[in-house]
BARO-784762 format. One line per 3 residues: number of its first residue (from 0); their letters; for each residue x, y, z of C-alpha. Coordinates in Angstrom, 3 decimals. Layout:
% BARO-784762
NUM) a) X Y Z ~ ...
END
This chain:
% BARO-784762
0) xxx) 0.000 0.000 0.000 ~ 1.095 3.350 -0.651 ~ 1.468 6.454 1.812
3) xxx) -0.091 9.759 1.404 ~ 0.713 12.856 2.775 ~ -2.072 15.356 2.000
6) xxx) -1.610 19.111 1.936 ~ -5.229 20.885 1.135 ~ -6.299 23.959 0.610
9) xxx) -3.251 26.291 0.466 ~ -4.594 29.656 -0.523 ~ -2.810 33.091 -1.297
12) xxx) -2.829 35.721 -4.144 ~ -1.936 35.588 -7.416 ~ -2.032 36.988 -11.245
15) xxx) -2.820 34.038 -13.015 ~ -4.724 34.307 -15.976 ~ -5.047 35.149 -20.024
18) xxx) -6.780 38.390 -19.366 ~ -5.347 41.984 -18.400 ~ -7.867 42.419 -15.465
21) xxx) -6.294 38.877 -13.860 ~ -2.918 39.977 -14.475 ~ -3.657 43.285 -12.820
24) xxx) -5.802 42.532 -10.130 ~ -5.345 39.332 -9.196 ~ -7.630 36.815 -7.629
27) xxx) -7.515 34.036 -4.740 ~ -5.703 30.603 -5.815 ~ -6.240 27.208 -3.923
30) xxx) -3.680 24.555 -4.410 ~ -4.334 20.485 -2.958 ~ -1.570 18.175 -3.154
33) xxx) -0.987 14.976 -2.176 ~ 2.252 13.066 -2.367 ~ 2.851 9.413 -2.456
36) xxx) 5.626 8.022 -0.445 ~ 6.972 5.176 1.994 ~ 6.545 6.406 5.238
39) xxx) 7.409 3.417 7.243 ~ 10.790 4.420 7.913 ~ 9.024 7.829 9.570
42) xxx) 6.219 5.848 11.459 ~ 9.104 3.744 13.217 ~ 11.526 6.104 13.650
45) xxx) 9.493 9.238 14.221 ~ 12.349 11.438 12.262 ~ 11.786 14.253 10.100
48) xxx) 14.633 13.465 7.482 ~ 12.298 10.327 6.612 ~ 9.611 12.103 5.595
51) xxx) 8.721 15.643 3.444 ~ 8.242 18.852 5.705 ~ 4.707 19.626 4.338
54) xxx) 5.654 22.992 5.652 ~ 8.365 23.641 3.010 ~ 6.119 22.274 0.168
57) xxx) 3.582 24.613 1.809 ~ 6.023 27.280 1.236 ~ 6.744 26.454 -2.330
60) xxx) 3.229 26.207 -3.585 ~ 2.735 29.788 -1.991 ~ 6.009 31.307 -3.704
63) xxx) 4.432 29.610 -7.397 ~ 0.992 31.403 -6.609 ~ 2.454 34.422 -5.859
66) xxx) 5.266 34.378 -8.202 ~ 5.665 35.322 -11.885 ~ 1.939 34.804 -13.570
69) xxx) 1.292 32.320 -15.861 ~ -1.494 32.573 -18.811 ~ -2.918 28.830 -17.567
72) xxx) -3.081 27.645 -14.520 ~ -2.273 24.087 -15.990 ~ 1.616 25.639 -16.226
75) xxx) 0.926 26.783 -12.290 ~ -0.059 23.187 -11.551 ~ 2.727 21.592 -13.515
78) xxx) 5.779 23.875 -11.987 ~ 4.598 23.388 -8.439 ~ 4.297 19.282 -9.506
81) xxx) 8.136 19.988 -9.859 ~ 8.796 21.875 -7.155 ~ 7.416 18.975 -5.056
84) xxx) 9.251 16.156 -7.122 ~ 12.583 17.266 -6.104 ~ 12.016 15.622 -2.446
87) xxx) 13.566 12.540 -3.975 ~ 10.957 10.711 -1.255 ~ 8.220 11.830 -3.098
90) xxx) 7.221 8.697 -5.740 ~ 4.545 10.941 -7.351 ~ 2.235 13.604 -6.812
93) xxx) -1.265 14.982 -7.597 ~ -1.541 18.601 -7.734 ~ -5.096 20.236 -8.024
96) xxx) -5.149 24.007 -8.625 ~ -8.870 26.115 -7.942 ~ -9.730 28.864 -9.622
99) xxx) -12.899 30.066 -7.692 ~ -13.296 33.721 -9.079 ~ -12.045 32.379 -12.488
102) xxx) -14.257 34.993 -15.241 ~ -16.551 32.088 -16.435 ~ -19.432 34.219 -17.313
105) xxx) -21.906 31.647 -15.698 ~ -22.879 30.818 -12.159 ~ -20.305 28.259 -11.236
108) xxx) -18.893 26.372 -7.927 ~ -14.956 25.799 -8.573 ~ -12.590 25.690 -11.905
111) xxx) -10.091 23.215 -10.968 ~ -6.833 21.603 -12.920 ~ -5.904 18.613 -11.467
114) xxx) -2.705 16.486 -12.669 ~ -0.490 13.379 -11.517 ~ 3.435 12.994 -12.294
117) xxx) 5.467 10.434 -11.400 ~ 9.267 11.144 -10.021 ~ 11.876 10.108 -11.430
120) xxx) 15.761 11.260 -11.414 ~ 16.504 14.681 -12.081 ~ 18.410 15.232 -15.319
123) xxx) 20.761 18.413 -16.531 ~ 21.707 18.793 -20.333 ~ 23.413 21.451 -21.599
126) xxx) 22.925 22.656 -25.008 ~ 25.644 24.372 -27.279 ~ 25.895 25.143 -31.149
129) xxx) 28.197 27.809 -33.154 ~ 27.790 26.528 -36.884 ~ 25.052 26.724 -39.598
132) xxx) 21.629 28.636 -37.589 ~ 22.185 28.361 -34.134 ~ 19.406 29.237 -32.853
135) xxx) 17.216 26.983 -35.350 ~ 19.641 24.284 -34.293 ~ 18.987 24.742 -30.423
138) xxx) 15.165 24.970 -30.710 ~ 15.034 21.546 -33.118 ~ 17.168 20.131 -30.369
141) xxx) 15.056 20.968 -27.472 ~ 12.177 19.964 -29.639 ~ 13.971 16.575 -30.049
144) xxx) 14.527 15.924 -26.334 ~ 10.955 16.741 -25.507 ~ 10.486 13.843 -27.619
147) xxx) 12.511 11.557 -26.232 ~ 11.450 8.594 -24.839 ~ 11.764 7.831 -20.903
150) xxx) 12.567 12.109 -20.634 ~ 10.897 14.645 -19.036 ~ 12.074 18.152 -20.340
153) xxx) 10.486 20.506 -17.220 ~ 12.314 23.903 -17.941 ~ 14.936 25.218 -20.741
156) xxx) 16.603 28.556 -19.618 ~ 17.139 31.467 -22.179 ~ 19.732 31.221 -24.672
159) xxx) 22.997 32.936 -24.100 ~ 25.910 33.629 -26.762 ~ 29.401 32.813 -25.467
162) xxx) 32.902 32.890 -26.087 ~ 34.551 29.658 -27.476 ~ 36.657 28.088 -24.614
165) xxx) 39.478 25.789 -25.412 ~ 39.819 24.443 -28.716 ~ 41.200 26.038 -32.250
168) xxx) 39.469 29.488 -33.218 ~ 36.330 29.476 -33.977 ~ 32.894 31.489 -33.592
171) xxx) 30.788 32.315 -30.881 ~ 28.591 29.457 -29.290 ~ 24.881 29.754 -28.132
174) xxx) 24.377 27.710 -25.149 ~ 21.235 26.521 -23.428 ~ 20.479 24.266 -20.663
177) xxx) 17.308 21.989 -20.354 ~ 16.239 20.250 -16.916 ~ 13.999 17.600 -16.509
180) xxx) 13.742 13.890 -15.316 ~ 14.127 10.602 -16.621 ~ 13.431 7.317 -16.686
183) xxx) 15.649 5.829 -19.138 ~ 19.034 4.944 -17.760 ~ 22.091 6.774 -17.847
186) xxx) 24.196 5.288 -20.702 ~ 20.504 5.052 -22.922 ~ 20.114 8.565 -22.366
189) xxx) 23.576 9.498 -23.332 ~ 23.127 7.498 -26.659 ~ 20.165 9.500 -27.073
192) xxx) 21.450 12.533 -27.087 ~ 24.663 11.312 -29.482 ~ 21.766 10.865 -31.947
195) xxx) 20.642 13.577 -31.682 ~ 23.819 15.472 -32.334 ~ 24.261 13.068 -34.717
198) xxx) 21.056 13.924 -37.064 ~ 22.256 17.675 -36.986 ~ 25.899 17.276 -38.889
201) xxx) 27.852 16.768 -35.355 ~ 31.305 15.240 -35.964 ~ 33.768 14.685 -33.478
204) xxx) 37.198 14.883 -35.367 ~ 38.867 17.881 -33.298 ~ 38.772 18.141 -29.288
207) xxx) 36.443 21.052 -28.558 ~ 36.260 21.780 -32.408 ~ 33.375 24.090 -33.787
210) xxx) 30.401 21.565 -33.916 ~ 26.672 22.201 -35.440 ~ 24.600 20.836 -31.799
213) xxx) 26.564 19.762 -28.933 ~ 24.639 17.898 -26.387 ~ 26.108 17.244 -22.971
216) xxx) 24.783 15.108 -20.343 ~ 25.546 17.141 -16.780 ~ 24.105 15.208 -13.760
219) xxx) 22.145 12.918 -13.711 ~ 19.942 12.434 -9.983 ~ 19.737 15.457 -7.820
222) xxx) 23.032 14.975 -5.720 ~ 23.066 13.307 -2.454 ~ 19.626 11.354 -3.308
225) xxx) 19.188 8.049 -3.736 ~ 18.746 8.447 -7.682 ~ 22.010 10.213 -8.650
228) xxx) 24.752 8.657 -10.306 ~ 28.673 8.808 -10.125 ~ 30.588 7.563 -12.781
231) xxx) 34.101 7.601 -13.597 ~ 33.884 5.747 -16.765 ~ 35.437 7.175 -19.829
234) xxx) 31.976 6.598 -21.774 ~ 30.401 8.187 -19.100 ~ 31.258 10.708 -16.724
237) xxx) 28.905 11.903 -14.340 ~ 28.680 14.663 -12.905 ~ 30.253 16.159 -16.155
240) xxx) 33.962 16.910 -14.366 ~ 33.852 20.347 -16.397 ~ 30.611 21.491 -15.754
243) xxx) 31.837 23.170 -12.354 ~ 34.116 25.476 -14.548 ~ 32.293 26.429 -17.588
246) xxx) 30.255 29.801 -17.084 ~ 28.579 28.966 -20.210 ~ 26.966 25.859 -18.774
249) xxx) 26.697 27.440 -15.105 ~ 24.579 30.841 -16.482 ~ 21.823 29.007 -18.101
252) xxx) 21.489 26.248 -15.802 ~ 20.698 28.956 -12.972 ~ 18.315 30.556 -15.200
255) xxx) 16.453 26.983 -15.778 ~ 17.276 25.744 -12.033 ~ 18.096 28.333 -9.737
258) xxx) 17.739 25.782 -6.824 ~ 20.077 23.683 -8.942 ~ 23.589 22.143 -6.711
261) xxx) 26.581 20.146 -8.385 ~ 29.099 17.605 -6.879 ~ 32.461 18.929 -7.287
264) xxx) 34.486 16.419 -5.302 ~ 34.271 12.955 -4.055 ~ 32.530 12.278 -1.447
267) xxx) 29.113 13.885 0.173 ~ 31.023 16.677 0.823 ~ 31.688 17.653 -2.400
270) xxx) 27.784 19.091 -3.443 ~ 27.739 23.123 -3.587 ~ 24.741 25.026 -5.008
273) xxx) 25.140 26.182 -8.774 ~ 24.581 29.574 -7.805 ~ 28.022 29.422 -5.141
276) xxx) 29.517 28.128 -7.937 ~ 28.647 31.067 -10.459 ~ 29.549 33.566 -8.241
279) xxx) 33.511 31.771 -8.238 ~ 33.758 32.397 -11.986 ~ 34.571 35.339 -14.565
282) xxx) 31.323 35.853 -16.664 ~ 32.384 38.390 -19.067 ~ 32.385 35.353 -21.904
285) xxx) 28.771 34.986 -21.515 ~ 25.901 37.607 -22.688 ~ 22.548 37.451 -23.692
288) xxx) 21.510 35.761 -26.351 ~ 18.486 35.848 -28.860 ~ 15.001 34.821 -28.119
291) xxx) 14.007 31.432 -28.721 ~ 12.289 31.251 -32.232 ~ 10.322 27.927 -31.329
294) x) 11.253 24.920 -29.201
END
């Protein structure tokens, strides 16, 4: 049998909606969710680190109402789904959203959204191309991992042009990062994203060459939970043991994660939050870059 822990009725204020009188006055949101997880471990041992503090995902659902407004409250329900996947605990989640003063027009009771998501382990790909169209490159690729099989894609940051680092001379990169989660394994994800590079022209003939779409798996599992993986083999490294280093990779990845952390060194002692890591590096290689043209 699975556990429940049921959080109902959070309520606060917020600007959701397609029309300017929503966005400008606002209205009353209520949010229900209710996670599934083992709670076993909590009943017997009566410790909070074996359970999820309903007061943080309380927190979190009041930040997403409050937030940055959305057009449909089906995008509210499906960030604060991912807010409350990343307790790695959590085995899935329902998330209903009201909208009691929604401008229906009729006499009505409630407008609710309700959806279910399972977890899974959190993924980070970074995106890169500096030949051919760029941007039409980048926004076929993110169209491609949405596609994907056994992948989640949950946010993709705002693209940013960069300076080429390492590597002969060659043009200026965009760069993207897309979060998400997966199912699929690491190595079958990897070869995933090799085809993909693969159907756009990518070649691999000169170390850090120019390439057409570079696709680089990052981390795979949110560090320190039970779904991340470490691995020191050639054909796949994980955590990516640049990633740490590259501004071009740490920029967007904020901008997609901001909550986002990173092992850097063996051990559980090595995780530091992306942001920390950021603020370590020189940024002048990294500017905006141009609007997404479809993805």
């Amino acid at each position: 049998m699975t556990d429940r822990i049921v959080l109902q009725g959070v309520s606060a204020r917020g600007n959701h909606g397609v029309l300017d009188v929503e966005k400008r006055d606002g209205q009353t949101f209520l949010v229900d969710v209710t996670m599934a997880c083992d709670l076993e471990r909590a009943g017997r041992t009566d410790a909070l680190t074996a359970t999820v503090n309903y007061a943080e995902v309380a927190a979190d659902v009041v930040a997403r109402i409050t937030g940055p407004s959305f057009d449909l409250i089906e995008r509210l329900a499906e960030v604060i789904a991912d807010d409350v996947l990343r307790h790695d605990l959590v085995e899935s989640v329902e998330v209903v959203v009201h909208k009691p003063e929604a401008p229906v027009g009729h006499p009505f009771t409630d407008v609710q959204v309700r959806l279910e998501r399972t977890n899974a382990a959190h993924v980070t790909i970074a995106l890169g191309s500096n030949l051919g169209d760029r941007g039409q490159t980048l926004g076929a690729a993110v169209r491609a991992l949405r596609d994907l099989p056994g992948l989640t894609v949950t946010a993709v940051s705002a693209i940013v042009e960069t300076d080429p680092v390492g590597g002969p001379e060659q043009p200026p990169y965009l760069n993207a990062v897309a979060v998400g989660r997966a199912t699929s394994a690491p190595a079958e994800l990897l070869a995933a994203l090799h085809a993909i590079e693969a159907e756009h022209g990518r070649t691999r003939e000169v170390r850090w060459g120019a390439r057409t779409l570079d696709l680089d798996l990052i981390q795979y599992g949110t560090p320190g939970s039970s779904r991340e993986v470490v691995s020191d083999d050639p054909a796949l490294l994980l955590p990516h043991p640049r990633a740490h280093e590259r501004a071009f990779v740490l920029v967007p990845w904020t901008d997609a994660d901001p909550r986002a952390s990173l092992r850097v060194a063996g051990g559980r002692d090595g995780l530091r939050p992306v942001v920390d890591l950021l603020a370590d590096l020189d940024r002048s290689g990294v500017r905006p870059g141009p609007r997404w043209e479809q993805q």
